[in-house]
NUPA-140852 format. One record per atom (N, C-alpha, C): chain; atom name; x, y, z. Coordinates in nm, 4 decimals. Each point is the difference from the previous one (the first is absolute). Example, Ala and Ser with C-alpha at 12.3 -4.5 7.8 and 13.67 -1.06 7.14 Angstrom:
2
 unit site       xx       yy       zz
    A    N   1.3190  -0.5690   0.7800
    A   CA  -0.0890   0.1190   0.0000
    A    C   0.0900   0.1200   0.0000
    A    N  -0.0350   0.1050  -0.0720
    A   CA   0.0820   0.1190   0.0060
    A    C  -0.0770   0.1090   0.0730
This chain:
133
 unit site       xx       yy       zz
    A    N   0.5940   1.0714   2.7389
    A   CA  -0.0943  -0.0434  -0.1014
    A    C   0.0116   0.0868  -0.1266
    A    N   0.0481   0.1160   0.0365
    A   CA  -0.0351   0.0800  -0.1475
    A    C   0.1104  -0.0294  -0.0408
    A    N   0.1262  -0.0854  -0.0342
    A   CA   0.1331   0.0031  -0.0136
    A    C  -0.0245  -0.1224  -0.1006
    A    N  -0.0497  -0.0506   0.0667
    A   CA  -0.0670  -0.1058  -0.0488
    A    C  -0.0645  -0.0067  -0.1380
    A    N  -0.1162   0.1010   0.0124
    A   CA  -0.0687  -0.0084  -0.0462
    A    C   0.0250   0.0616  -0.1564
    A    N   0.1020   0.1169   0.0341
    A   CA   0.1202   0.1100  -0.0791
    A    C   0.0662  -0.0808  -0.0897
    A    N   0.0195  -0.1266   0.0817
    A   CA   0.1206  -0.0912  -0.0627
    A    C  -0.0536  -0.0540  -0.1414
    A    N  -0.1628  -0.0347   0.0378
    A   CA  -0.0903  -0.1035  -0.1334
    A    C   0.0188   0.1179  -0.0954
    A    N  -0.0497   0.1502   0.0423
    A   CA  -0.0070   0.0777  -0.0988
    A    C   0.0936   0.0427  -0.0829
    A    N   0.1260   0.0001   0.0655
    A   CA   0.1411   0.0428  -0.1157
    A    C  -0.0127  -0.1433  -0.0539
    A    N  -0.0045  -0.1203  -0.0269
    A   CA   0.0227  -0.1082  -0.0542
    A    C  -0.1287   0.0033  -0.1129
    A    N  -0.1228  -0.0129   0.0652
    A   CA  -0.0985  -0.0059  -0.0889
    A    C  -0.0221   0.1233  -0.1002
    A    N   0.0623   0.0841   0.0474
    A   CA   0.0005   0.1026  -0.1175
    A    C   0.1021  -0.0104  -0.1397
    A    N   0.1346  -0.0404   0.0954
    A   CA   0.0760  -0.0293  -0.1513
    A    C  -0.0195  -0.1564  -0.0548
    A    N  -0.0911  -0.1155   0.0354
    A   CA  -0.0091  -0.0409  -0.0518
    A    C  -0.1782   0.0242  -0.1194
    A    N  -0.0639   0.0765   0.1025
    A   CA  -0.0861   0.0471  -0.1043
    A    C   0.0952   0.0827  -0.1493
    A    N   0.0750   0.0425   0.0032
    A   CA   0.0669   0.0611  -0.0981
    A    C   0.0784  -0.0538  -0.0817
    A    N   0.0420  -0.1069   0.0606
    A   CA   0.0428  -0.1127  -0.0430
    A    C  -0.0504  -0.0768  -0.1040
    A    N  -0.1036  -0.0526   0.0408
    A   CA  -0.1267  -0.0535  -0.1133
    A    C  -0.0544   0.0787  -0.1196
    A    N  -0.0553   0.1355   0.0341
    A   CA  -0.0138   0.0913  -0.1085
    A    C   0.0717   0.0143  -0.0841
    A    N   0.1605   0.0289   0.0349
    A   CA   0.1164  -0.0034  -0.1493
    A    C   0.0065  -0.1456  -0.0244
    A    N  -0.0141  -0.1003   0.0794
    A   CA   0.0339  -0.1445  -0.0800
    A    C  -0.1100   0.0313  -0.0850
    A    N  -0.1384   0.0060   0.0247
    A   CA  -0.1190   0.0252  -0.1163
    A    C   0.0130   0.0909  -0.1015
    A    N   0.0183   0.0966   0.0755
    A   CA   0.0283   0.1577  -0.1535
    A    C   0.0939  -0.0566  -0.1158
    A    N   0.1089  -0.0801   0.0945
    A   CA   0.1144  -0.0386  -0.1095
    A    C  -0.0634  -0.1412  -0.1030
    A    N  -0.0712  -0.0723   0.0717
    A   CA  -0.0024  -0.0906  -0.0924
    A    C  -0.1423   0.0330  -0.0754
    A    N  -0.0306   0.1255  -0.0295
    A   CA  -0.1435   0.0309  -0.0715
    A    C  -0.1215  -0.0258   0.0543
    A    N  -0.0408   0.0079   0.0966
    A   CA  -0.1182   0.0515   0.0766
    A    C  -0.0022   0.0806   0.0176
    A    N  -0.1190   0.0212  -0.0149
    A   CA  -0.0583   0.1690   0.0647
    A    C   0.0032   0.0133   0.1407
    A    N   0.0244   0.0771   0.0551
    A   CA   0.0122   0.0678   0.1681
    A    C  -0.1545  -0.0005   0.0516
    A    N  -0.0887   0.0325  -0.0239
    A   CA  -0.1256   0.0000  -0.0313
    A    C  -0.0735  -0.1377   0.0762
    A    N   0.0563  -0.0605  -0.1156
    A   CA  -0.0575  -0.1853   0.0191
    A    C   0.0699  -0.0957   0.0851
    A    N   0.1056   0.0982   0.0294
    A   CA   0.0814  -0.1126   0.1324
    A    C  -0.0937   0.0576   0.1171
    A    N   0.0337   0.1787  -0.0261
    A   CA  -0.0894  -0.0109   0.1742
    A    C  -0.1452  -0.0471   0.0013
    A    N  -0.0661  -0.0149  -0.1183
    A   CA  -0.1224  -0.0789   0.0419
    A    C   0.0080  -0.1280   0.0139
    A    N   0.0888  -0.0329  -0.0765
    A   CA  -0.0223  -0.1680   0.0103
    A    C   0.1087  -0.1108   0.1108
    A    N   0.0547   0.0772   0.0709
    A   CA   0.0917  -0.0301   0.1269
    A    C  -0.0528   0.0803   0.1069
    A    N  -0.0391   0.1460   0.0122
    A   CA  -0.0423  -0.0250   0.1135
    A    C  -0.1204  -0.0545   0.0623
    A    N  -0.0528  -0.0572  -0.1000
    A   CA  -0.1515  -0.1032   0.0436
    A    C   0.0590  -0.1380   0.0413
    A    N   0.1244  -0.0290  -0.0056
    A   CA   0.0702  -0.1096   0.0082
    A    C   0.0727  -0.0143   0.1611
    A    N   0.0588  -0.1047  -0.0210
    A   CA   0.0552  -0.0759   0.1293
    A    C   0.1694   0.0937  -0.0260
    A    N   0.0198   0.0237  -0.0978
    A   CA   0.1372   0.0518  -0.0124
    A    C  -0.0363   0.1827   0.0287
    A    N  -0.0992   0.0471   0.0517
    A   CA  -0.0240   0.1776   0.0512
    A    C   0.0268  -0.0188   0.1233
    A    N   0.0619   0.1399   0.0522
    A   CA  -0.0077   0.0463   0.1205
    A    C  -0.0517   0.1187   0.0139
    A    N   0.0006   0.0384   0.0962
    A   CA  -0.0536   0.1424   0.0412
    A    C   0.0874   0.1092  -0.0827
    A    N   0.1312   0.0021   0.0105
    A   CA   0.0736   0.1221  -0.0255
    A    C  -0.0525  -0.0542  -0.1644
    A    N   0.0114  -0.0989  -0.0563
    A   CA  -0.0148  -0.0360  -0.1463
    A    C  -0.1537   0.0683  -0.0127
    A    N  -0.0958   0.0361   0.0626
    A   CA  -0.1143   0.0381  -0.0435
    A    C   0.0163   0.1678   0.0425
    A    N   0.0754   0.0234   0.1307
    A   CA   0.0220   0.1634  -0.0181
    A    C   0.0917   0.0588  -0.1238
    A    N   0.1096  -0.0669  -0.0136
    A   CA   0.1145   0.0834  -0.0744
    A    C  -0.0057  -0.0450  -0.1380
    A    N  -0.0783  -0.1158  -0.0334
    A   CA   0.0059  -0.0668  -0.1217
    A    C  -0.0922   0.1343  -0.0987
    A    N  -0.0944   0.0693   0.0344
    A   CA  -0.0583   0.0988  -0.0629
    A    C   0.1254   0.0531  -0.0667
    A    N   0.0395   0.0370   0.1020
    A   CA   0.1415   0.1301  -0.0379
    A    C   0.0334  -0.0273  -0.0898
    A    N   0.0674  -0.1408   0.0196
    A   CA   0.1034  -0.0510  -0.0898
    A    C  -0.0256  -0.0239  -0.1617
    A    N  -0.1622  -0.0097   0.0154
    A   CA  -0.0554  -0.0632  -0.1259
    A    C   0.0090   0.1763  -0.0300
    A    N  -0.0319   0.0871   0.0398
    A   CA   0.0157   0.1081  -0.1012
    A    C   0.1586   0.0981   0.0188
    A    N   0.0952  -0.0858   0.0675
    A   CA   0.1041   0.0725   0.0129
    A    C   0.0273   0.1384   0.0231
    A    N  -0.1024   0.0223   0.1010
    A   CA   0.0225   0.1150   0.0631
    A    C  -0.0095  -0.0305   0.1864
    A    N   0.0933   0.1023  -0.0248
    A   CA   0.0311  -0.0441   0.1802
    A    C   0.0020   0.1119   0.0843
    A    N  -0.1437   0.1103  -0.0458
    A   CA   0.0371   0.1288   0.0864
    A    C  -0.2100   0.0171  -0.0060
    A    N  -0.0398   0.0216   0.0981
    A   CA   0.0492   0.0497   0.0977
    A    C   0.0390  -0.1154   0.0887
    A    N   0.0850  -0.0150   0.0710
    A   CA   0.0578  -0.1118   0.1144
    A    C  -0.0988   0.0144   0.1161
    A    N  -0.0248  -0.1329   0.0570
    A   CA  -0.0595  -0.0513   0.0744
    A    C   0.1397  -0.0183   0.1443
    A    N   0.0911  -0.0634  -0.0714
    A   CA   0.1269  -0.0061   0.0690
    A    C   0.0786   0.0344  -0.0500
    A    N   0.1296   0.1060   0.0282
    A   CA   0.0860   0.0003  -0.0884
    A    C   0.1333  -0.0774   0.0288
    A    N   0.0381  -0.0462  -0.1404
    A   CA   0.1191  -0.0897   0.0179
    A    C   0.0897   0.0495   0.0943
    A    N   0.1039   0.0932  -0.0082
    A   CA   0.0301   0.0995   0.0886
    A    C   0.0291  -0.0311   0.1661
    A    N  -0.1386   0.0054   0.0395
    A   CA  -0.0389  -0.0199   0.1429
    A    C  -0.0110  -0.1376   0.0166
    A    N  -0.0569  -0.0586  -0.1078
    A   CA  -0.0095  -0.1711   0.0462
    A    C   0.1211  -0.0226  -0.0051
    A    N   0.0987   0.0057  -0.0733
    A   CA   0.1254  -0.0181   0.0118
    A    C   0.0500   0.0405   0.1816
    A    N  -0.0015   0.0739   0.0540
    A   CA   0.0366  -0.0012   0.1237
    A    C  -0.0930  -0.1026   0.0725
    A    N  -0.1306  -0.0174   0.0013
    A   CA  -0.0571  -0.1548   0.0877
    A    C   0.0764  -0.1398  -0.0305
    A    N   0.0279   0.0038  -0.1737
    A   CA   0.0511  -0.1006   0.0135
    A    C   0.1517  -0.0478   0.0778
    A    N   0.0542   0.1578   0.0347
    A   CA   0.1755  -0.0131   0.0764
    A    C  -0.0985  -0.0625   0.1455
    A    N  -0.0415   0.0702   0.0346
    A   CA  -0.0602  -0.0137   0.1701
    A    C  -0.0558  -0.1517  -0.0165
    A    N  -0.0337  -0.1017  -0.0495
    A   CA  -0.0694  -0.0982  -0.0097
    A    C   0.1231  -0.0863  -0.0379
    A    N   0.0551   0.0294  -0.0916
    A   CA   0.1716  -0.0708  -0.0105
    A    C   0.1252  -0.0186   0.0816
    A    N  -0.0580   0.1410   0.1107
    A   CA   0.1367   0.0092   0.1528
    A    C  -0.0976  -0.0750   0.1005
    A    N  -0.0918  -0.0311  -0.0089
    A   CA  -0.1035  -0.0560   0.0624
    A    C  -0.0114  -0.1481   0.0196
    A    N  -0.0070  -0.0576  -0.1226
    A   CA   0.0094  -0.1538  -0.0587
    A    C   0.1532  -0.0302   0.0722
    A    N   0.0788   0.0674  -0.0748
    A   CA   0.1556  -0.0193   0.0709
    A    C   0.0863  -0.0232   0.1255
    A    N  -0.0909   0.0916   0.0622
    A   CA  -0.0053   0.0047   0.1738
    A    C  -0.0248  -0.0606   0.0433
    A    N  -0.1512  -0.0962  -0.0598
    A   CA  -0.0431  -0.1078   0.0391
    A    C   0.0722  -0.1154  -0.0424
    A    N   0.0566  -0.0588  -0.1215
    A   CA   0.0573  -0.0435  -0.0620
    A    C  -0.0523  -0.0928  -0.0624
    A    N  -0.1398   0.0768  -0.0931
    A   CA  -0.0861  -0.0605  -0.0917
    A    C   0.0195   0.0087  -0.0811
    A    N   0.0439  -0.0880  -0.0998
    A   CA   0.0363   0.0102  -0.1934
    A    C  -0.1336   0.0593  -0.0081
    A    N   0.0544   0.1476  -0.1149
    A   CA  -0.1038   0.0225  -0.1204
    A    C   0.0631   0.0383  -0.1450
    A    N  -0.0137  -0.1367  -0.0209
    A   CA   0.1003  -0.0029  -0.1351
    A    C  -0.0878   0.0388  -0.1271
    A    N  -0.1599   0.0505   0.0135
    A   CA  -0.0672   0.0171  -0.0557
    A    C  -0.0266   0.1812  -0.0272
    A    N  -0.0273   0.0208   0.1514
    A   CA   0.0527   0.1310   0.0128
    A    C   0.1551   0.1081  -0.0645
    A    N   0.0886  -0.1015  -0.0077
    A   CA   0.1071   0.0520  -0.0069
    A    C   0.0468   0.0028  -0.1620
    A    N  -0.1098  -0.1241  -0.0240
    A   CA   0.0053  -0.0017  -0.1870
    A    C  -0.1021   0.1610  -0.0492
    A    N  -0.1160  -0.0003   0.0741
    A   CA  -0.0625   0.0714  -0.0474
    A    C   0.0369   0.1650   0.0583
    A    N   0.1086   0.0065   0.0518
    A   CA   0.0288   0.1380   0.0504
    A    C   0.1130   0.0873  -0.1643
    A    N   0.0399  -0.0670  -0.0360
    A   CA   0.0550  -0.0021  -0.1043
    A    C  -0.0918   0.0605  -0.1199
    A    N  -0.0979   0.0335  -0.0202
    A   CA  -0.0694   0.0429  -0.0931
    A    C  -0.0669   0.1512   0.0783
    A    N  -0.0304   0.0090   0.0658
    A   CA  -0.0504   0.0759   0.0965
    A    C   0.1415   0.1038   0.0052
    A    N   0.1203  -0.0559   0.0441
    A   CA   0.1261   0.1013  -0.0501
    A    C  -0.0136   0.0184  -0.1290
    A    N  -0.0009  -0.0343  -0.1089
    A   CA   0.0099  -0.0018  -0.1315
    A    C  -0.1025   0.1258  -0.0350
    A    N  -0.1178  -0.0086   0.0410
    A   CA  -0.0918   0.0947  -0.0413
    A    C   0.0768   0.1356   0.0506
    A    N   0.0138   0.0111   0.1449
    A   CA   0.0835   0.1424   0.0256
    A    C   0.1134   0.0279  -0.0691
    A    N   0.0871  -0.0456  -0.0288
    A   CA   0.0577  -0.0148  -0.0777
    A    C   0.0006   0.1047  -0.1661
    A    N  -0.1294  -0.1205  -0.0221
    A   CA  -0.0893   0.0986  -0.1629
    A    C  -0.0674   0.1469   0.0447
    A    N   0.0404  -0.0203   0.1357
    A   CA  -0.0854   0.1411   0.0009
    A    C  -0.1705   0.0299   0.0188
    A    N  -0.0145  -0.1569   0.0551
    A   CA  -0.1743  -0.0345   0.0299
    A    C   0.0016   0.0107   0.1467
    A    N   0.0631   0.0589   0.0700
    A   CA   0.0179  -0.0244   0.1438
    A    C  -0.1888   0.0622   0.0578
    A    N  -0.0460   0.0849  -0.0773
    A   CA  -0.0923   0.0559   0.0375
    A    C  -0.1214  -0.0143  -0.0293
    A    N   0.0069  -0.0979  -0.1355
    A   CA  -0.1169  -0.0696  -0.0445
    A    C  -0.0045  -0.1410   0.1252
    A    N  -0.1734  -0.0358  -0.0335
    A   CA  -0.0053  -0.1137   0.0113
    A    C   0.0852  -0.1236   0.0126
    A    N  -0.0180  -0.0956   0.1129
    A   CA   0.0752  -0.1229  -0.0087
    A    C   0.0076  -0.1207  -0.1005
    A    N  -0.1418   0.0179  -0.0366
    A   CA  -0.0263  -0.0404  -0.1120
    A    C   0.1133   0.0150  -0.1284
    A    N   0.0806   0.1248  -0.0391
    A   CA   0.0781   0.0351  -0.0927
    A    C   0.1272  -0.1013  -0.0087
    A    N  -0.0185  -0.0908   0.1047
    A   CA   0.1320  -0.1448  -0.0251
    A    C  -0.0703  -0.0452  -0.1148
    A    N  -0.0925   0.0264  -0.0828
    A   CA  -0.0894  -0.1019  -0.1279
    A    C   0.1284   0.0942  -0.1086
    A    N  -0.0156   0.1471   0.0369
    A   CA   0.0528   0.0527  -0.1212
    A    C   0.1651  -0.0184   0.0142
    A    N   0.0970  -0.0420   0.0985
    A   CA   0.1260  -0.0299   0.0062
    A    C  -0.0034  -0.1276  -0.0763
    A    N  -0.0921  -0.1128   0.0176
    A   CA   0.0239  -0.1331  -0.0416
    A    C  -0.0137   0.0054  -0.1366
    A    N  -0.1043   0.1012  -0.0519
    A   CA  -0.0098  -0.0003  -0.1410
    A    C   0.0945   0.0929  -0.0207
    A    N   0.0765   0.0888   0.0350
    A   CA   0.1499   0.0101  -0.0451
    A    C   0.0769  -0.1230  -0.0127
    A    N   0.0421  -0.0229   0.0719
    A   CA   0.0619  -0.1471   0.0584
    A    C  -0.0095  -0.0795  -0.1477
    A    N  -0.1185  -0.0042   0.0004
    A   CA  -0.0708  -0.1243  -0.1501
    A    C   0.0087   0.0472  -0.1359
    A    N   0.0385   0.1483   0.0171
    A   CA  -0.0250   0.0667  -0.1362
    A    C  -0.0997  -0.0127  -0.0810
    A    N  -0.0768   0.0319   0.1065
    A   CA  -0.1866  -0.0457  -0.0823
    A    C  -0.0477   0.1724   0.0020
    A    N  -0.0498   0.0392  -0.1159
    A   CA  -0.0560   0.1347  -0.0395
    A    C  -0.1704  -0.0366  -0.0215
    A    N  -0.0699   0.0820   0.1071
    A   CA  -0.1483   0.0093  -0.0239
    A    C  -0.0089  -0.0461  -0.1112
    A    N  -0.1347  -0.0511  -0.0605
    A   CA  -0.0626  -0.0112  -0.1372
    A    C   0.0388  -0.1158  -0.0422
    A    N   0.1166  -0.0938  -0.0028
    A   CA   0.0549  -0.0772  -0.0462
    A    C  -0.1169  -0.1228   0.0317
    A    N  -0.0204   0.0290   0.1042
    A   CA  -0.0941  -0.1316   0.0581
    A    C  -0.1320   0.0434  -0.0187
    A    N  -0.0337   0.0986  -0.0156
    A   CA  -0.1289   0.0407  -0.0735
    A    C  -0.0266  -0.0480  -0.1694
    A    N   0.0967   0.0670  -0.0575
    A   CA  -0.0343  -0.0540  -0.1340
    A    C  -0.0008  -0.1384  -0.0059
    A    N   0.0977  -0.0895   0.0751
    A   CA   0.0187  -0.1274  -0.0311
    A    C  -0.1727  -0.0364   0.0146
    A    N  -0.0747  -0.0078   0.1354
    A   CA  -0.0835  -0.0302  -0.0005
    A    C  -0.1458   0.0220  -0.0240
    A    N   0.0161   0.0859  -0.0858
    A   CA  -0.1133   0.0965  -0.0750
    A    C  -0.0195  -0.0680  -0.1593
């Protein structure tokens, strides 16, 4: 069950992060997405834990660190495999989660896949502030 359950959370996290840079980038405020989505049918749980973070782009002190989640997600991936359950969702979203260690976020927050994607996007804080101010 917790493999399981591990599985929603690496997915729902980078797609919570997901949404935030599609928003930051197209001029919304970070702010007004997490209020006005996670009251919505499109929130999840990790979107109402990590979405804080993300809206202020800080990812310390960690709750989880990427790091270590990165090893649940191997054990849950030799796991699925063994069994011989596609997680083609998992395996998209393990890819950012490397990326952060990578930058050297291995120790922040999991949450910090928001700040790889806004690498990724070449989106710089403020941009989406001023727009919508």
């Amino acid at each position: 069950m917790k493999f399981v359950a591990n599985l929603l959370v690496a997915i729902h996290n980078v797609s919570t992060a997901e949404a935030f840079v599609l928003g930051m980038k197209s001029g919304l405020d970070p702010e007004a997405i997490l209020k006005v989505v996670g009251d919505g049918a499109g929130s999840s749980r990790m979107f109402q834990v990590r979405g804080p973070m993300m809206v202020r782009g800080e990812y310390e002190p960690a709750g989880m660190k990427v790091d270590i989640w990165q090893k649940d997600m191997k054990i849950i991936s030799e796991f699925a495999a063994a069994l011989g359950a596609p997680t083609p969702l998992l395996a998209a979203s393990a890819a950012y989660y490397t990326a952060a260690v990578a930058q050297g976020r291995g120790g922040e927050d999991t949450a910090a896949v928001c700040a790889v994607m806004e690498e990724m996007a070449r989106h710089e804080r403020g941009q989406s502030r001023k727009k919508s101010n």
